[in-house]
TORMIDREN-565594 format. One record per residue (C-alpha): residue in one letter; x, y, z. Coordinates in steps of 0.5 Angstrom, whole numbers, plus 500, padded with zeros to 3 digits. Example, Ala and Ser with C-alpha at 12.3 -4.5 7.8 and 13.67 -1.06 7.14 Angstrom:
<atoms>
r | x | y | z
a | 525 | 491 | 516
s | 527 | 498 | 514
</atoms>
This chain:
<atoms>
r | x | y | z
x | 441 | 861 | 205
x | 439 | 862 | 197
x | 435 | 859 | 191
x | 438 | 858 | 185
x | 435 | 855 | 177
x | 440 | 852 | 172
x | 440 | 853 | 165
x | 436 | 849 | 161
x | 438 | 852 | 154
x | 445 | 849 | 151
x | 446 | 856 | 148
x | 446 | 860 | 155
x | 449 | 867 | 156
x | 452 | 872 | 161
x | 455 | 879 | 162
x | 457 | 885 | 166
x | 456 | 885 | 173
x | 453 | 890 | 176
x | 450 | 890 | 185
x | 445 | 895 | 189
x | 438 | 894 | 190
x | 432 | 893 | 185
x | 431 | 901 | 186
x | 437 | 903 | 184
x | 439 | 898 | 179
x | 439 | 900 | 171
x | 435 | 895 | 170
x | 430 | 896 | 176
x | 428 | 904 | 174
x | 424 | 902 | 168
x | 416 | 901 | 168
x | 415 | 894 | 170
x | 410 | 890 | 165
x | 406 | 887 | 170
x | 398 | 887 | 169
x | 393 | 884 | 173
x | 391 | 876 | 169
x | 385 | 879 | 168
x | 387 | 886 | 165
x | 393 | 881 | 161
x | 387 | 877 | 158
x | 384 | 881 | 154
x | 389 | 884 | 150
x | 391 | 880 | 143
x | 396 | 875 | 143
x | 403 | 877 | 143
x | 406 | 877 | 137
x | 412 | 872 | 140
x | 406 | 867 | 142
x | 408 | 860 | 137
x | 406 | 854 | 142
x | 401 | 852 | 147
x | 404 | 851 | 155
x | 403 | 843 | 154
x | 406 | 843 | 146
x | 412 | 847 | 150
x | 413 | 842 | 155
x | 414 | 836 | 150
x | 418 | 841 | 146
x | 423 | 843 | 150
x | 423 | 835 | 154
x | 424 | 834 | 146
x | 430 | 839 | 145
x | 433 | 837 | 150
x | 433 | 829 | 150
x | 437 | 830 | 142
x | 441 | 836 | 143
x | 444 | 835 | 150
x | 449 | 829 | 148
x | 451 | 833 | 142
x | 454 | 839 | 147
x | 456 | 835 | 153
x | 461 | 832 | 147
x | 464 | 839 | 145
x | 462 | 844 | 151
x | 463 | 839 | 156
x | 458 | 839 | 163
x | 456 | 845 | 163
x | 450 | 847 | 159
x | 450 | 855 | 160
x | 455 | 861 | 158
x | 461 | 863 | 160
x | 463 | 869 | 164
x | 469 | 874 | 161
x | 469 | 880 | 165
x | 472 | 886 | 162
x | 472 | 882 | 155
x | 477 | 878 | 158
x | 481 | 872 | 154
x | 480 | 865 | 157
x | 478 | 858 | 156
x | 471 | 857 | 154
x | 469 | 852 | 159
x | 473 | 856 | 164
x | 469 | 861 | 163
x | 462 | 856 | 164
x | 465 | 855 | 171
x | 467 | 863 | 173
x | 460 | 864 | 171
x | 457 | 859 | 177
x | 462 | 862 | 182
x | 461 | 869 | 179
x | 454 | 869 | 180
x | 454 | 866 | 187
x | 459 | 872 | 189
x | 454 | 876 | 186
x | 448 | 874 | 191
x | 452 | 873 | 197
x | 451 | 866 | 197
x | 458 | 865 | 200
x | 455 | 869 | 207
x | 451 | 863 | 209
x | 453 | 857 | 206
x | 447 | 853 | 204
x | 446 | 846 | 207
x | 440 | 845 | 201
x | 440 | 847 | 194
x | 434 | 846 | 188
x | 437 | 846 | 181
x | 431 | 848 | 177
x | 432 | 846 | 170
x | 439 | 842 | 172
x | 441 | 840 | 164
x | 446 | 834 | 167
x | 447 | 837 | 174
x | 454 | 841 | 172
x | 452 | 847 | 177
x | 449 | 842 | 182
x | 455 | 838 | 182
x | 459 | 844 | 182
x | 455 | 848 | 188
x | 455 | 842 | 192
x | 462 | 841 | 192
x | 463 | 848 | 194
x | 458 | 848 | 200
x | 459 | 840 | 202
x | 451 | 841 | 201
x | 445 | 836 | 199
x | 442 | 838 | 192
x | 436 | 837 | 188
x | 435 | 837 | 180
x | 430 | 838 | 176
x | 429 | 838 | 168
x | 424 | 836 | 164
x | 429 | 831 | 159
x | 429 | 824 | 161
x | 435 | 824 | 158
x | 439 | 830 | 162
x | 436 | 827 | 169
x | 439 | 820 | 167
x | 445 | 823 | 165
x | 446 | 827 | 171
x | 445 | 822 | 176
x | 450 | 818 | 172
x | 455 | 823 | 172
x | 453 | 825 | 180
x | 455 | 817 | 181
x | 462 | 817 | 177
x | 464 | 823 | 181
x | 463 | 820 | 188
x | 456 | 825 | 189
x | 451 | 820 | 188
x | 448 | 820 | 196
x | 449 | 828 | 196
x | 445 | 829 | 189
x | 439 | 826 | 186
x | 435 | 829 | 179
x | 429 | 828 | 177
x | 424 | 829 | 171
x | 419 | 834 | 174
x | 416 | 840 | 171
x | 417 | 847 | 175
x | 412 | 849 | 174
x | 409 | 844 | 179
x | 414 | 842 | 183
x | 414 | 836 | 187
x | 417 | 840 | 194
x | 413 | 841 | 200
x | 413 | 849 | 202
x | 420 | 852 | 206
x | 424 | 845 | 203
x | 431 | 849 | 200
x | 436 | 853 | 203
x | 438 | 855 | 196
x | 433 | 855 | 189
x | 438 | 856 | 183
x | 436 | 857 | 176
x | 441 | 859 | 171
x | 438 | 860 | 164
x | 432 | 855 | 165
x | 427 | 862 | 166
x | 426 | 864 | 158
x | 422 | 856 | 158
x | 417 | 857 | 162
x | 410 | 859 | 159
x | 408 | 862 | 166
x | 413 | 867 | 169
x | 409 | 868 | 175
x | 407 | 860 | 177
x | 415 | 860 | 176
x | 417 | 865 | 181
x | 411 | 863 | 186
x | 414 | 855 | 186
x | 421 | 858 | 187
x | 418 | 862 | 193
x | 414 | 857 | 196
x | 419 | 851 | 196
x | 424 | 856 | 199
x | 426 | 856 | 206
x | 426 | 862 | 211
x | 432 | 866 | 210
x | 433 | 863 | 204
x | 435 | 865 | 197
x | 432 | 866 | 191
x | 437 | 866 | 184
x | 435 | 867 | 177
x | 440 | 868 | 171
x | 435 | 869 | 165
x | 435 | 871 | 158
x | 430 | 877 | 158
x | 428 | 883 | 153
x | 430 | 890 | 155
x | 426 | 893 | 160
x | 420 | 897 | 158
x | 421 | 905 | 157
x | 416 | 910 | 161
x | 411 | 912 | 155
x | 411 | 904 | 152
x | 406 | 900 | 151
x | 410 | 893 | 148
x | 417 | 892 | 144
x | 417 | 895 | 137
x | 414 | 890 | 132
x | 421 | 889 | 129
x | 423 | 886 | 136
x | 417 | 882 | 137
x | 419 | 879 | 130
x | 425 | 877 | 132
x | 424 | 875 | 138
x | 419 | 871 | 135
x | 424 | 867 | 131
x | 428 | 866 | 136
x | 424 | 863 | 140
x | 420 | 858 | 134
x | 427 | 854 | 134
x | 429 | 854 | 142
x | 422 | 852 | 145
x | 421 | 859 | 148
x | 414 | 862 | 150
x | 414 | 870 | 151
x | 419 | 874 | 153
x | 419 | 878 | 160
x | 424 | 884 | 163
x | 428 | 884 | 169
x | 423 | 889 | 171
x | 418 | 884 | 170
x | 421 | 878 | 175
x | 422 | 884 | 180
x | 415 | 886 | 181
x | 413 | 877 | 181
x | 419 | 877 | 186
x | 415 | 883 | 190
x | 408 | 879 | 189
x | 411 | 872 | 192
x | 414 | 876 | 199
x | 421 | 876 | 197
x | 425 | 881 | 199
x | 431 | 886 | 198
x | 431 | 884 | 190
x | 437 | 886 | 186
x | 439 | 886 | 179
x | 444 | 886 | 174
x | 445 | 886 | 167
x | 451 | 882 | 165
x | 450 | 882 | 158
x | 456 | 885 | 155
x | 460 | 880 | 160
x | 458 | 873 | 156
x | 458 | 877 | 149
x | 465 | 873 | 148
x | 461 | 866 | 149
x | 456 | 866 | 142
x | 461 | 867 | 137
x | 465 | 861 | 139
x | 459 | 856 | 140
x | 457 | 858 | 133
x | 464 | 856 | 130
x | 463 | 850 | 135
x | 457 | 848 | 131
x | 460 | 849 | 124
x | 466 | 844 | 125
x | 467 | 837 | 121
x | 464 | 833 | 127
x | 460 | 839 | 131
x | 456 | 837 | 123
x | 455 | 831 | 123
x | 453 | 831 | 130
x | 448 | 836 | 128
x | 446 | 831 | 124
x | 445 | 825 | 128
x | 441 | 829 | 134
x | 436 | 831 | 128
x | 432 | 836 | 124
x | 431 | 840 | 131
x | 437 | 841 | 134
x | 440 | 843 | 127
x | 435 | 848 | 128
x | 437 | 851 | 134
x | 444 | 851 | 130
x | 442 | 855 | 125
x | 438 | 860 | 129
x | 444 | 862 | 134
x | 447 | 868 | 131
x | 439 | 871 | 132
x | 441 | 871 | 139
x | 447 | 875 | 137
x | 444 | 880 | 133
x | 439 | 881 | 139
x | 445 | 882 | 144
x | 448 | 888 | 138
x | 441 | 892 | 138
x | 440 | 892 | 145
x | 434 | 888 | 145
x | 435 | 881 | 149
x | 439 | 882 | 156
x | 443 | 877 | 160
x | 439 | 879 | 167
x | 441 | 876 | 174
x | 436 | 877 | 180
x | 437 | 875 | 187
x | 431 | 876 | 192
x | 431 | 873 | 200
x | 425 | 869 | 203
x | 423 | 873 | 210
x | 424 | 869 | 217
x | 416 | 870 | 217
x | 415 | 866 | 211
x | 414 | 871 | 207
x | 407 | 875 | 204
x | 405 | 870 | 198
x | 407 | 862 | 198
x | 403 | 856 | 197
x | 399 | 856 | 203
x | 399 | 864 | 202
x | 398 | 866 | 195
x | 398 | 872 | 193
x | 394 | 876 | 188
x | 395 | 873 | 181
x | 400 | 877 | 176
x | 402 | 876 | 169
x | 408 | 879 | 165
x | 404 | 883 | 161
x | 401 | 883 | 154
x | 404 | 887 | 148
x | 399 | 891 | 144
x | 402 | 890 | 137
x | 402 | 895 | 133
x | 401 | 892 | 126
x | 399 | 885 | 124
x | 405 | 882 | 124
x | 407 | 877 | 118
x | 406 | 870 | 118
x | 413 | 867 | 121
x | 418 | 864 | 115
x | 419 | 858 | 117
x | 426 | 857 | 121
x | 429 | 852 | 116
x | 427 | 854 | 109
x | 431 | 849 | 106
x | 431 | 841 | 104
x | 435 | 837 | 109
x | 438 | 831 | 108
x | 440 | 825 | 112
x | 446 | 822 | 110
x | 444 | 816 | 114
x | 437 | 814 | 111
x | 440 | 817 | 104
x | 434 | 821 | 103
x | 431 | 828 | 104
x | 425 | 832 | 107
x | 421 | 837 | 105
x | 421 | 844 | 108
x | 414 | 845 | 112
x | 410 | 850 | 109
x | 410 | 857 | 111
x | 406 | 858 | 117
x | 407 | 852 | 120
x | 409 | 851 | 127
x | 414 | 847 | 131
x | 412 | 840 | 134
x | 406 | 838 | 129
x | 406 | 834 | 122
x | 406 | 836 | 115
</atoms>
């Protein structure tokens, strides 16, 4: 039984698959930076923060309702990245499919088929289709896009899985799922939305069942050395950026997600760092964005999703400098229930807070030019310096 979330992000990655148990892992011997709520709270805000919880919500939902038509018509259903092991050559949307499997064969899904599975963050429901199919399972999504549900259900219906699958609006954070109500909890790059890691990895546990598996394919930063106490500012005015046009909160680690894992009663933790394994999927979705009628749908989506466009080699260039990993980590409910759920909580944590080193300068804006509407032939203005996402100006 397991528990999986899916990508929320149409610009997904994935890399090198590595297995063994937290402990052993690469990615699981650094220090974890997990403090106490009430130790997080009084230390300065990071750097990376850029947006209220409510304002990312409406942000994402936003993102998602005018860029998902867009890459379903170049990328197909599927709205994460691709799996090329050993730098292999193949067809991209091949390689969106190979991750699913690839992840799956990873966690040992295939050990003990899910009669139920909960896609956290479905996008148009190409993994819970997909998953289905493969498990003859019943499925859940949810995604904050009204857009991406309705287009989910639709194409559930055209390919026959209409009475299998369902997909609505709904907030992970919040999830509207008795406690033990899913064999298998899947999240394939929706984890980097959430505001709140630990409220994310606890409602992963609670509506888990018994036995059951918990999956999250995740953008993360690189795990925290011993002697550190945050990321270096350059890193931190990066990923800043990056998360000014994406809709992103602050980042966490590998190690981060372990320690919540652990918190929640989830057992047997691994991790793996397939960072390397999706490098080949970035380049071809930034020429996908650049040609002719890429362009012009880039237009029509509007001012926001030209925005992500345009900030998608940042992604590539924080793969090269080895600061944002492409983290893989499955844990299991126990037959017990487990330590903290819902109805057992445990002591509240929270991705630690960065100390800055420097104050950091006022974030440029992401686009920093006046954009044209070939439609309403008309132009509008750069927002001034400082300005954030989702207001007005």
């Amino acid at each position: 039984m397991l528990l999986l979330t899916q990508s929320l992000s149409p610009f997904g990655l994935l890399a090198t698959a590595t297995t063994g148990t937290a402990a052993d892992s690469p990615l699981g011997r650094a220090r974890p930076a997990v403090r106490p709520r009430a130790a997080a709270a009084a230390e300065p805000a990071s750097p990376q923060d850029l947006r209220s919880p409510e304002d990312l919500r409406k942000g994402i939902a936003n993102f998602y309702d005018r860029s998902s038509r867009l890459w379903e018509g170049v990328w197909g259903e599927h709205m994460h990245h691709g799996y090329y092991p050993d730098d292999q050559k193949k067809d991209h949307k091949v390689a969106q499919v190979d991750m699913i499997e690839a992840v799956l064969e990873w966690a040992g899904a295939d050990a003990a088929p899910p009669a139920s599975v909960l896609d956290v963050g479905c996008g148009i429901g190409g993994s819970t289709r997909h998953i289905a199919r493969k498990y003859g399972c019943a499925g859940r999504g949810i995604t904050l896009s009204p857009v991406q549900a309705e287009r989910a259900s639709l194409l559930s219906q055209e390919q026959g899985l209409g009475e299998q699958l369902s997909f609505e609006v709904a907030d992970a954070l919040r999830m509207p799922f008795a406690d033990n109500s899913f064999d298998l909890v899947w999240s394939l790059e929706s984890g980097e939305h959430m505001p709140d890691k630990a409220q994310f990895v606890s409602e992963l546990a609670r509506v888990c069942k018994p036995g059951g598996r918990v999956i999250i394919v995740t953008w993360c930063h690189r795990d925290l050395a011993a002697d550190e106490a945050g990321l270096l500012p350059r890193e931190e005015r990066l990923l800043r950026r990056i998360n000014r046009a994406f809709y992103l909160p602050r980042w966490c680690s590998v190690a981060d997600y372990v320690a919540l894992a652990q918190a929640n009663g989830l057992k047997a933790a691994r991790t793996a760092d397939w960072t390397d394994e999706i490098k080949r999927f970035w380049p071809a979705v930034i020429r996908s964005a650049f040609r002719f009628s890429s362009i012009l749908g880039l237009f029509r989506s509007g001012l926001t999703t030209l925005r992500g466009a345009l900030v998608m080699p940042l992604m590539s260039r924080g793969y090269k400098r080895g600061l944002i990993k492409f983290g893989l980590i499955t844990a299991t409910k126990p037959l017990d229930g487990g330590g903290a759920t819902a109805s057992r909580p445990a002591p509240p944590v929270a991705v630690a807070r960065p100390a800055p080193a420097k104050a950091a300068k006022a974030a440029k804006p992401a686009v920093a030019i006046a954009m044209y509407n070939p439609f309403r032939k008309t132009y509008s203005a750069p927002p001034p310096d400082g300005f954030t996402w989702g207001d007005t100006f």
